[in-house]
C-alpha positions as CSV (number, residue, x, y, z in Angstrom):
1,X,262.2,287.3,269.6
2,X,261.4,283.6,271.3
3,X,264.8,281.7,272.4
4,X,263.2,278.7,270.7
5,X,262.3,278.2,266.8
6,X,259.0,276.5,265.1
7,X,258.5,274.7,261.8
8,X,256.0,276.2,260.1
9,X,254.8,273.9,257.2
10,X,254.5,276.6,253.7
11,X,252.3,275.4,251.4
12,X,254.0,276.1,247.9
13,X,251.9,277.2,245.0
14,X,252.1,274.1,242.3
15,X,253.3,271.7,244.6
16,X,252.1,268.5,246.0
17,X,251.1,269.3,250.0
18,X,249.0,266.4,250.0
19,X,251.4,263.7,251.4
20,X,250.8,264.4,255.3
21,X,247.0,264.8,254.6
22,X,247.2,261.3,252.4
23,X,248.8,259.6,255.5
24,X,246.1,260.6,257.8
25,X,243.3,259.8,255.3
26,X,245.1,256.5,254.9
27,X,245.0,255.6,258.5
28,X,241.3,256.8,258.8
29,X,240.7,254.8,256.1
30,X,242.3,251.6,257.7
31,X,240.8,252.3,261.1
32,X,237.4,252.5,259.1
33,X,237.8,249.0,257.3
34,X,239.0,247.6,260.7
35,X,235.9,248.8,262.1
36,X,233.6,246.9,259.4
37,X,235.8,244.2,259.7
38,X,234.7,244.1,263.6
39,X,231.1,244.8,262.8
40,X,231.0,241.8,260.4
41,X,232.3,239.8,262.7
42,X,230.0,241.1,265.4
43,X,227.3,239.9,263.5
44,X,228.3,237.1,262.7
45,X,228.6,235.9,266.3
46,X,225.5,237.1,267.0
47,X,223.9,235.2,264.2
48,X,225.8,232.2,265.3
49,X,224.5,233.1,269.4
50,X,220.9,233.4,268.0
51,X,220.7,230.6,265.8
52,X,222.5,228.4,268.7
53,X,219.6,230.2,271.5
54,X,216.7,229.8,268.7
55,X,217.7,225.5,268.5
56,X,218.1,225.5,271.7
57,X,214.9,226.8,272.5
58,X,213.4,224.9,270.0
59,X,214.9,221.7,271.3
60,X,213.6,222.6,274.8
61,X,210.0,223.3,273.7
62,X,210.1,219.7,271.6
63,X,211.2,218.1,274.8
64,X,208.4,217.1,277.4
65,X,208.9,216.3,280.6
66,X,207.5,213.0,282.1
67,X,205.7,213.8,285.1
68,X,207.1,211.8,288.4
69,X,205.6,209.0,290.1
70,X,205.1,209.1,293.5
71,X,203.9,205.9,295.8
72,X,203.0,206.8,299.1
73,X,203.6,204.0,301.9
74,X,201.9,204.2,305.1
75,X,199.2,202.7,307.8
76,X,195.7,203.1,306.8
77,X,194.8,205.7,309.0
78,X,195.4,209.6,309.2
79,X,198.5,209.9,311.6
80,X,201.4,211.2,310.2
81,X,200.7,210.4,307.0
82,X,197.3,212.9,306.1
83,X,199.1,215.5,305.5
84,X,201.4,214.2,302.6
85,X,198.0,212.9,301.1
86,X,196.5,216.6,301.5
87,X,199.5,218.2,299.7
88,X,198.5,215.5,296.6
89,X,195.2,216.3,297.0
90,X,195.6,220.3,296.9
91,X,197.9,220.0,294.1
92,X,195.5,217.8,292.0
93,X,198.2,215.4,291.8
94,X,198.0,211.5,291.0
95,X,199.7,209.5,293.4
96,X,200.2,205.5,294.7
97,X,198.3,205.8,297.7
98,X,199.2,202.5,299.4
99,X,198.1,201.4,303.2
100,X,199.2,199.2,305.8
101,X,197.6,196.7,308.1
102,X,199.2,197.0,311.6
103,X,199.2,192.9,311.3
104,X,201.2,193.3,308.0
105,X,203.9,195.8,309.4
106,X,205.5,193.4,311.2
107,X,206.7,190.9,308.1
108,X,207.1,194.6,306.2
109,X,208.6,196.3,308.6
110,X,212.4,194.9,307.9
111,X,211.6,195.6,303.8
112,X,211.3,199.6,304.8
113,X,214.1,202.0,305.0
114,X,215.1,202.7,308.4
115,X,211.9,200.9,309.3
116,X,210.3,203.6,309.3
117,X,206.3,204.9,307.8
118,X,205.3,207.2,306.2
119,X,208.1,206.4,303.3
120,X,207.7,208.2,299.8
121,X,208.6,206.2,296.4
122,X,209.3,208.8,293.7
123,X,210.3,207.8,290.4
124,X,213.5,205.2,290.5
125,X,215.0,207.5,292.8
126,X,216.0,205.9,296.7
127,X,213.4,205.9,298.9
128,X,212.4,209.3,301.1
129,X,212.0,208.8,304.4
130,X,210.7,211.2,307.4
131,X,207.4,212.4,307.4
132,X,208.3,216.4,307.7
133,X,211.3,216.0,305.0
134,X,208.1,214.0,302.7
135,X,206.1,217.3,303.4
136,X,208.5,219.7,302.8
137,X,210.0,218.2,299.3
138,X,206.3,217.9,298.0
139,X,205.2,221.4,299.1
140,X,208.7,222.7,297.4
141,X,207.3,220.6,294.1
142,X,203.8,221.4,293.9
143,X,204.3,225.7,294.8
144,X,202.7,225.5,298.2
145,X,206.1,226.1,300.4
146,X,205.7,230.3,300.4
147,X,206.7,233.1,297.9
148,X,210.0,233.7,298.7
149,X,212.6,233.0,301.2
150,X,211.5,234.4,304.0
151,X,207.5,233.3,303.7
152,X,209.0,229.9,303.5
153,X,211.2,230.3,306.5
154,X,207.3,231.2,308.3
155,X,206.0,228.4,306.8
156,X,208.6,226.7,308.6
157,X,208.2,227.9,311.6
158,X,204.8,226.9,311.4
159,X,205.1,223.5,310.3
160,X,208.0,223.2,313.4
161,X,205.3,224.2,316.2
162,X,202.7,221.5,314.2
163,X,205.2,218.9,314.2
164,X,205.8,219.6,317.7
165,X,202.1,219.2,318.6
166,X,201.6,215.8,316.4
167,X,204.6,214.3,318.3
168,X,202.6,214.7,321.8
169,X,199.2,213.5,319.8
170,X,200.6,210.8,318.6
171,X,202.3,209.9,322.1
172,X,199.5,210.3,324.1
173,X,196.4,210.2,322.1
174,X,196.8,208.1,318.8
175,X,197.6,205.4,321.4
176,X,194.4,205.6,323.4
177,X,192.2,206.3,319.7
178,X,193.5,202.8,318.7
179,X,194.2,200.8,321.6
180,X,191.7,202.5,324.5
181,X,192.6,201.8,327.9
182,X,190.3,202.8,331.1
183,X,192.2,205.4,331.2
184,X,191.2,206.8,327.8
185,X,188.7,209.6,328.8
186,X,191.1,211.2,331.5
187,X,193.9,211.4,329.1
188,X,191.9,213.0,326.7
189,X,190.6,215.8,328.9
190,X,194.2,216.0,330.5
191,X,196.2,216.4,326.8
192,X,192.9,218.8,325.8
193,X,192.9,221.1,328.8
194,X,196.9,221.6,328.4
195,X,198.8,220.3,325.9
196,X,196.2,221.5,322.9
197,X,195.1,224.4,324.5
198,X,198.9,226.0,324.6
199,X,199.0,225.0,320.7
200,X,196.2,226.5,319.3
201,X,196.8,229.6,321.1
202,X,200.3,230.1,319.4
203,X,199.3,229.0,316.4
204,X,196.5,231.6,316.9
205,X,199.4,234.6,317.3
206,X,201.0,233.4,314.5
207,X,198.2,233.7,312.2
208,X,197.2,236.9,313.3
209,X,201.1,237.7,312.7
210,X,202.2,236.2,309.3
211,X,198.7,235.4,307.6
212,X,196.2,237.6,305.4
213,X,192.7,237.1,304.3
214,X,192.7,234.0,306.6
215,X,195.6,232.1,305.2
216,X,198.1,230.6,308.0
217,X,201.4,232.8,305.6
218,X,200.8,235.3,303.2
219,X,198.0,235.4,300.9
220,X,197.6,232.0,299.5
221,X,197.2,228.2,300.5
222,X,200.5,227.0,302.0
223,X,201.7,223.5,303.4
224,X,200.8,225.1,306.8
225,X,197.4,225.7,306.4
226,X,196.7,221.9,305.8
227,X,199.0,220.8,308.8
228,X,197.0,223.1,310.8
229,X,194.0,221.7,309.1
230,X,194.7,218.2,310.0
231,X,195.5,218.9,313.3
232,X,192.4,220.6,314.3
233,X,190.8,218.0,312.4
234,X,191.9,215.4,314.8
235,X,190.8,218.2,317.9
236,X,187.3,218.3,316.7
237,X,186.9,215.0,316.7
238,X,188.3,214.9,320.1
239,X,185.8,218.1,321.2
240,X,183.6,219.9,318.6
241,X,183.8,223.0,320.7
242,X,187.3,223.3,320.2
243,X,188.0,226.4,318.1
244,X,185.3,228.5,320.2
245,X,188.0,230.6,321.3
246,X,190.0,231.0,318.2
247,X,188.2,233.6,315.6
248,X,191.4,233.3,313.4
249,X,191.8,229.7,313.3
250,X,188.2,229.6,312.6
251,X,188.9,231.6,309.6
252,X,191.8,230.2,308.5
253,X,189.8,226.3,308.5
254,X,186.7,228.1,306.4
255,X,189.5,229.8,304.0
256,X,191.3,226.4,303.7
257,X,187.7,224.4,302.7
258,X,187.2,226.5,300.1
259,X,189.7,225.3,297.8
260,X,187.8,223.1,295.6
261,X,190.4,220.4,295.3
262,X,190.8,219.7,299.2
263,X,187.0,219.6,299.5
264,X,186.8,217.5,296.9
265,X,189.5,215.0,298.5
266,X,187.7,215.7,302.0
267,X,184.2,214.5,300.3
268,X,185.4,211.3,299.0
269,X,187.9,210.4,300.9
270,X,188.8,206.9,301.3
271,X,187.5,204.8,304.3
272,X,190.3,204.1,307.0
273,X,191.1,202.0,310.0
274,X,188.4,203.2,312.4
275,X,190.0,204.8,315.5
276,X,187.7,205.2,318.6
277,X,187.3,208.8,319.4
C-alpha cells in the first residue's frame, strides 16, 4: 500500500472520453493557425523587404554618377606638382591642368588659399591645398593608395621618406636648376654625394622589403612607385649614372614604364619652363 493516492482516469464503455483529448486538439489547433498566421505575415514582410531592395536597386542602377572635375593649379614646371599630374595620368583621368608664370604668381599669389601651389579645384567643393594631402586624396580616388590597411600604411611610409627627400631638392637644388649661381656645380655634387645617395639607399631596403615583382608595395602600381619615379627622374637628369648601384630601383623604374598610360603621358608630355640641369 503507497501512503499517497492517484487518479486514474477510467474510460467507460459508451461514454464520451473525448473532452480532455478535444482540449488538446483544440490548442494544437490554435497553436497551428497562429503559426500560419506568423508565416503569412513573414512573407508578407519579406515581399514588402524585397520589393523595397528590388526599387531600390533599380533606382540605384537608373542613377549615374557625374564624374568630378578636377583643375589642377600650379607653376609650369615639375616640382611638387608632377606627381599629382602622374596619378591623372596613371588613372586615365581628365583633368584642368593649369600653369603658372613665376611673373604672374605674384598678382595671383593673394587669390590662392593659404598662398600656397600646388592647389587642387575639385568639383564646387573648397579648394585642397598641400601637395602630399592632393596626392593622397587622388590616389585614395583613383585605387592606387594599397590593398588594404596595412599596404597603404607602407605606401605611406614611402611617400613620407619621398616627401622628405623633395623638401631638400627643392631647398637646395630646384633653386640652383632655375636661378644658377656660381656655385651651382658644387652644390650639386655636394646634395648628390650625400643627401641623394642616403635616399636611394633606403628607398632601396624598402623595396626589397615591401615590393614584389618590382613594384615599390605589393604587387601592383601604387602612388609610391610614381613619387619614386619622379624623384629619380629629377636624379638622372642631375647624373645619368645614378641608379648604377640600385638593381631594385632599376627594376622598379622599368616595372613603372611599362604601364601604357604613364608612358603615354611621359611621350607627350607637355613642354615646361626649362630648368638648367
Amino acid at each position: 500500500m503507497g501512503c499517497g493516492s492517484s487518479k486514474t482516469q477510467v474510460i467507460e464503455p459508451g461514454k464520451d472520453n473525448t473532452s480532455e483529448r478535444g482540449t488538446s486538439e483544440k490548442h494544437t489547433s490554435d497553436n497551428s493557425s497562429e503559426n500560419e498566421s506568423n508565416d503569412q505575415a513573414d512573407q508578407k514582410s519579406e515581399s514588402v523587404f524585397s520589393n523595397s531592395r528590388k526599387n531600390s536597386t533599380l533606382a540605384s542602377s537608373k542613377t549615374s554618377v557625374k564624374p568630378r572635375s578636377y583643375k589642377l593649379n600650379y607653376f609650369d614646371f615639375s616640382g611638387r606638382g608632377e606627381l599629382i599630374r602622374l596619378i591623372f595620368a596613371v588613372s586615365n583621368t581628365d583633368y584642368n591642368d593649369e600653369r603658372t608664370g613665376f611673373k604672374d604668381w605674384q598678382t595671383k599669389r593673394k587669390k590662392t588659399p593659404l598662398e600656397q601651389l600646388p592647389n587642387l579645384e575639385v568639383d564646387k567643393e573648397p579648394t585642397l591645398v598641400q601637395s602630399m594631402a592632393i596626392a593622397r586624396y587622388l590616389a585614395r580616388e583613383m585605387n592606387l593608395a594599397g590593398s588594404d590597411n596595412y599596404e597603404i600604411t607602407k605606401v605611406d611610409f614611402v611617400l613620407d621618406l619621398c616627401k622628405e627627400f623633395m623638401d631638400l631638392l627643392a631647398a637646395y637644388v630646384f633653386p640652383e636648376l632655375l636661378f644658377p649661381t656660381d656655385e651651382k656645380e658644387e652644390i650639386i655634387d655636394k646634395f648628390l654625394k650625400h643627401v641623394a645617395e642616403d635616399f636611394l639607399k633606403n628607398i632601396e631596403i624598402l623595396i626589397t622589403k615591401f615590393g614584389k615583382n618590382g613594384y615599390a608595395v605589393g604587387n601592383k602600381l601604387t602612388v609610391a612607385d610614381l613619387f619614386i619615379h619622379d624623384l629619380v627622374s629629377n636624379m638622372i637628369k642631375l647624373d645619368s649614372f645614378v641608379l648604377d648601384n640600385y638593381s631594385k630601383l632599376k627594376q622598379n623604374r622599368n616595372k613603372v614604364e611599362e604601364d601604357s598610360n604613364l608612358k603615354s603621358y611621359l611621350d607627350n608630355r607637355r613642354k615646361m619652363q626649362k630648368l638648367n640641369f
